[in-house]
C-alpha positions in Angstrom: 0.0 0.0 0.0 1.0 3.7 -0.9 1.2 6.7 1.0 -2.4 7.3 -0.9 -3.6 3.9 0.2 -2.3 4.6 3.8 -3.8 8.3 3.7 -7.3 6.9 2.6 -7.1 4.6 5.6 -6.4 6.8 8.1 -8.6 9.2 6.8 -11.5 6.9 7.2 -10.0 6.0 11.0 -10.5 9.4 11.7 -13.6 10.5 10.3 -15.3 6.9 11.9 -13.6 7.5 15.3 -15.2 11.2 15.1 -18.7 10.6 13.9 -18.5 7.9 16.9 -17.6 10.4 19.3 -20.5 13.4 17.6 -23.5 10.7 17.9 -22.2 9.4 21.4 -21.6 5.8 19.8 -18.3 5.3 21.4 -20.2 4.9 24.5 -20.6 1.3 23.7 -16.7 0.5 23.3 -15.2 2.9 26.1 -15.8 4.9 29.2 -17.3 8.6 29.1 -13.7 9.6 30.4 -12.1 8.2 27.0 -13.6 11.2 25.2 -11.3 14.0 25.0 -8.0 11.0 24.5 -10.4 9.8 21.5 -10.7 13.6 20.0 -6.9 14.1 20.0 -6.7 10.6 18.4 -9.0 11.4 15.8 -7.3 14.4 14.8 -4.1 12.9 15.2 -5.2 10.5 12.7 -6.7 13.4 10.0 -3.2 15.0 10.6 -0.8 11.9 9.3 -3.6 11.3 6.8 -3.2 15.0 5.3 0.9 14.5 5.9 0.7 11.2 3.6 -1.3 13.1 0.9 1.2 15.9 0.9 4.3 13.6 0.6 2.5 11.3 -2.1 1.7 14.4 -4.0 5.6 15.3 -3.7 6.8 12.0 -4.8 4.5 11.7 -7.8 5.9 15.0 -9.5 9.6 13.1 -9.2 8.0 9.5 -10.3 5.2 9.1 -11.3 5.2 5.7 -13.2 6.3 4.5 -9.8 3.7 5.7 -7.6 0.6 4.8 -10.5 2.2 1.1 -10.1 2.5 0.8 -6.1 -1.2 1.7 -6.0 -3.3 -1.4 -5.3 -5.6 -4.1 -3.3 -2.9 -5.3 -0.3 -3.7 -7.0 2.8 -3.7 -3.7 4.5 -7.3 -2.6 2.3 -8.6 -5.4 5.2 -8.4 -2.5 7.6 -11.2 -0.8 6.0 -13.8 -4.1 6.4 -14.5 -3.0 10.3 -15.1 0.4 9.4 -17.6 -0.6 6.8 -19.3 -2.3 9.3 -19.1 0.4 12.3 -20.8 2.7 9.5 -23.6 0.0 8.5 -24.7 -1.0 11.9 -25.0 0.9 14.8 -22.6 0.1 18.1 -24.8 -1.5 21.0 -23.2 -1.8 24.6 -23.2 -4.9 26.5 -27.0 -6.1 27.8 -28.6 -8.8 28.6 -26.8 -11.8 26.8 -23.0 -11.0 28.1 -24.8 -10.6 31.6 -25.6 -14.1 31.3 -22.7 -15.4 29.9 -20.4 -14.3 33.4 -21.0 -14.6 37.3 -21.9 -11.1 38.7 -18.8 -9.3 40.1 -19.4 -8.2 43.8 -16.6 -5.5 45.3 -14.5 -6.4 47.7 -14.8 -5.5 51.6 -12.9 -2.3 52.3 -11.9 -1.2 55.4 -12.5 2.7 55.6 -16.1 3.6 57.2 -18.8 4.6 54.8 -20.2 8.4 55.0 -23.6 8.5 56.2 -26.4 9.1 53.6 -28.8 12.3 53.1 -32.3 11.3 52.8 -33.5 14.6 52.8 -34.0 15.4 49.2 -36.0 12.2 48.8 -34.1 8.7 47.4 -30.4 8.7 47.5 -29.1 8.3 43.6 -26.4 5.7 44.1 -24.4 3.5 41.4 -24.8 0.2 41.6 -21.2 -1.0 42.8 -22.0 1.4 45.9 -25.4 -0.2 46.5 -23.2 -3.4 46.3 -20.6 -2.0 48.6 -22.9 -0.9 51.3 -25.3 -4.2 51.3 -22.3 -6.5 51.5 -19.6 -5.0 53.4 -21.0 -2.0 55.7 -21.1 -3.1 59.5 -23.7 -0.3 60.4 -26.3 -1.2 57.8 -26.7 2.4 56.5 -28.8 1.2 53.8 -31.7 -0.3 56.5 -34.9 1.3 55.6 -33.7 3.9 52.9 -34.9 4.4 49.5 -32.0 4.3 46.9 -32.3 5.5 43.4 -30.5 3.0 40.7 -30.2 3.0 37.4 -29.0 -0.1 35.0 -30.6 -2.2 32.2 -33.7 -5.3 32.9 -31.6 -8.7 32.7 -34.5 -11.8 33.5 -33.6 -14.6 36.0 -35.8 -17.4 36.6 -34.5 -17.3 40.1 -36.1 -14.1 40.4 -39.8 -14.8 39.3 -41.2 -11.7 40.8 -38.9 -9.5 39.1 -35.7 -8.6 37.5 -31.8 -8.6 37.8 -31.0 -4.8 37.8 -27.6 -5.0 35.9 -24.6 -2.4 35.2 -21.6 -3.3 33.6 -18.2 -2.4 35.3 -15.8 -1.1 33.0 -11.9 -0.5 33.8 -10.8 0.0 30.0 -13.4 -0.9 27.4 -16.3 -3.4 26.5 -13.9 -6.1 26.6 -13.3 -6.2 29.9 -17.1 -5.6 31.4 -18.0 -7.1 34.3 -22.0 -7.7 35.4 -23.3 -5.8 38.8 -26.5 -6.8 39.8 -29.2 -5.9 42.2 -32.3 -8.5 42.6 -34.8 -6.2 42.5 -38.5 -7.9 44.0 -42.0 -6.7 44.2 -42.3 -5.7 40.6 -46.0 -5.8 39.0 -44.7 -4.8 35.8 -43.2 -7.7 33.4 -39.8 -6.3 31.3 -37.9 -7.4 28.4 -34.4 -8.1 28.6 -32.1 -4.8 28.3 -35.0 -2.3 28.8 -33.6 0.9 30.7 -35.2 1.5 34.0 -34.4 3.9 36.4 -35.7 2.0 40.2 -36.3 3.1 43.8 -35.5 0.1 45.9 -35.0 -0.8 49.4 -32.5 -3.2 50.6 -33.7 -6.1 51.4 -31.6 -7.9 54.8 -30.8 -11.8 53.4 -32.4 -14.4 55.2 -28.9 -16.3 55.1 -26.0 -14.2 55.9 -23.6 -13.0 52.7 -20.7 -14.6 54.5 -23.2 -18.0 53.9 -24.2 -17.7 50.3 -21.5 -18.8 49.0 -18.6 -17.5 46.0 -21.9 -15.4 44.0 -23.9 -13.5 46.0 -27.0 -11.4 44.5 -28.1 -8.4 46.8 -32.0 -8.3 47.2 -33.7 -4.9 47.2 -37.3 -4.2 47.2 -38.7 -2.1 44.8 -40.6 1.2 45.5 -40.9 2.4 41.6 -39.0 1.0 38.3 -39.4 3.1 35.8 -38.8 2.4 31.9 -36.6 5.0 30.1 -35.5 3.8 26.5 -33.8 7.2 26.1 -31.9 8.2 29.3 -29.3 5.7 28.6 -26.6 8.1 28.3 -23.8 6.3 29.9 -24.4 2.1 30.0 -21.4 1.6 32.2 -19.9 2.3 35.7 -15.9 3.0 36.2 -14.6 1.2 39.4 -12.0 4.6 39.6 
C-alpha cells in the first residue's frame, strides 16, 4: 500500500472515530472519560492522513510511473472491512446476553467507614457498585430502611420470578473487559424485556442467610418502590470502578 492507500485509511479512522464520538456511539466500546483522549486521536489521525497526501503528492511529481504502479488491493485494504461495518450498523453496549454469559462481580470489603447518607431530598441516587458496597460490606447497615435510586438495564432470571436482575456493567478500559453488577430487584408488577432501561427506587432487602453463607456469587436483594422504563436516558451504559 501507498502513502495514498495509507492516507485513505487513516482518513476513514479518523472520520469513523469522530462521527463515533459526535453521535455518542463510542459509549458502547469505552468509558465517558475516553472522550477527549479519542478527540486528540481522531485528529491525530486526519493530521498523518493530510501529511501522507502531501508527501504522495511530492513523490509523484519526481516518479510518477512509480507511484501509478505501487497503488493497489494489499492485505492492509482489510483494515477498511471493520469500518464498513461500524458505519452499516449501529454500536450497541453490552446487555442482557453478556450478563448471562459471566457470574456477577461483587466489590471487595474495604476497610474505611462509609459516609452516612442524606435522605432529605428524597431517594439517595447511588451507582450500583456502591449499592453493592454498602449491602455487603458496611457493619452499620446504612442502607436499612432507605430508598436508593439505581439505574441499570432489565436482565430476566428465573431465580427471580417476581422480578428482574438490575444490571450495570463495570468497565476498567473498554467493552472487553465488562464485568455484570447486579441488584435482585423484587416486588415488581410490571413484566420487562431483557435490556429495557429503568431507572428504580429500591429498598435493601436484609438476606435471610448471611452473605458470609451464600456462597462465592452472592446477589443483593432490594425491594422495589418504583421501576421506571426510560429507553432514552441511557446516556452512559457503564460504571468505572475509579
Amino acid at each position: 500500500m501507498n502513502r495514498l492507500g495509507r492516507a485513505s485509511v487513516l482518513a476513514m479512522l479518523g472520520i469513523v472515530t469522530g462521527s463515533l464520538l459526535i453521535n455518542g456511539g463510542y459509549g458502547a466500546f469505552v468509558q465517558q472519560r475516553m472522550f477527549l483522549p479519542l478527540v486528540a486521536a481522531a485528529v491525530v489521525l486526519v493530521a498523518f492522513s493530510g501529511y501522507e497526501v502531501y508527501h504522495a503528492i511530492q513523490a509523484e511529481k519526481t516518479d510518477a510511473e512509480a507511484q501509478w504502479w505501487s497503488f493497489g488491493p494489499t492485505v492492509g485494504w482489510l483494515m477498511v472491512l471493520p469500518l464498513v461495518v461500524l458505519f452499516a450498523v449501529a454500536p450497541s453496549a453490552l446487555g442482557a446476553a453478556a450478563a448471562n454469559r459471566v457470574d456477577a462481580f461483587n466489590p471487595i470489603e474495604q476497610t474505611e467507614a462509609f459516609p452516612a447518607l442524606d435522605t432529605s431530598a428524597g431517594p439517595v441516587e447511588m451507582r450500583v457498585f456502591d449499592f453493592l458496597d454498602r449491602a455487603l460490606w458496611d457493619p452499620d447497615e446504612s442502607l436499612r430502611d432507605v430508598p436508593v435510586r439505581l439505574e441499570g438495564l432489565v436482565v430476566n432470571d428465573p431465580d427471580v420470578p417476581d422480578g428482574f436482575l438490575l444490571t450495570k456493567f463495570m468497565v476498567s478500559c473498554c467493552a472487553a473487559d465488562g464485568l455484570p453488577l447486579q441488584v435482585a430487584v423484587r416486588g415488581v408488577d410490571q413484566i420487562l424485556e431483557d435490556d429495557t432501561w429503568v431507572v428504580a427506587d429500591v429498598i435493601w432487602r436484609e438476606p435471610e442467610i448471611p452473605y458470609s453463607e451464600a456462597g462465592a456469587v452472592v446477589i443483593v436483594d432490594a425491594e422495589a418502590i418504583s421501576v421506571t422504563a426510560q429507553p432514552n436516558a441511557r446516556k452512559d451504559p457503564y460504571e468505572s470502578p475509579y
